[in-house]
N, C-alpha and C positions, 0 to 999 in steps of 0.2 A: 708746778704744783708741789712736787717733794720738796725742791728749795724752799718754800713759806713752810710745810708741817718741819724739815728741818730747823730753821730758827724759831719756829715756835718750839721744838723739842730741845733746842741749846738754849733758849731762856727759860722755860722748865727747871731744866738741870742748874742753871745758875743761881736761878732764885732757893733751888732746896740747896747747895751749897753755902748760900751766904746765911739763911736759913739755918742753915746746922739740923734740917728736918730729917727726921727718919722714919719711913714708909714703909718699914719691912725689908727687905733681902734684896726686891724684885726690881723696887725704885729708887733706887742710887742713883746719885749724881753720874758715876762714871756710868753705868748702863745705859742712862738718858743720853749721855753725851756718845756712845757708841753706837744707839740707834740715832743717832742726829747726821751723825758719820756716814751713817749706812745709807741713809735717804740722800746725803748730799752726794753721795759718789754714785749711786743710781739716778740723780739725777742731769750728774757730770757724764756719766754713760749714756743718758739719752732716752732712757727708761720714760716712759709715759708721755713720750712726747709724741703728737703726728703730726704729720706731716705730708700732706692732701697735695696729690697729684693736679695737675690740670685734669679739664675734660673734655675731648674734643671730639666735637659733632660734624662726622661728618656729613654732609646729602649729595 
């Protein structure tokens, strides 16, 4: 799941680069592309993933 908000937040950022848009202070290109970073390397860490044991019954 952070991998897809990642490339959704690196094509963001590409698009207001090519753009030449400016959003105020907050939404720059490199900020977007820093939290895109941030969710790809929590994602790369493992962050939000689970990963569901068996379950075993016994009688």
């Amino acid at each position: 799941m952070l991998a897809i908000a990642s490339a959704v937040i690196f094509g963001l950022a590409l698009l207001l680069d090519w753009a030449d848009a400016d959003l105020g202070d907050a939404f720059t290109p490199m900020t977007l592309l820093l939290a895109g970073l941030f969710c790809l390397a929590l994602h790369l860490a493992g962050v939000g993933t689970t990963i569901r044991g068996r379950s075993y019954s016994r009688r």
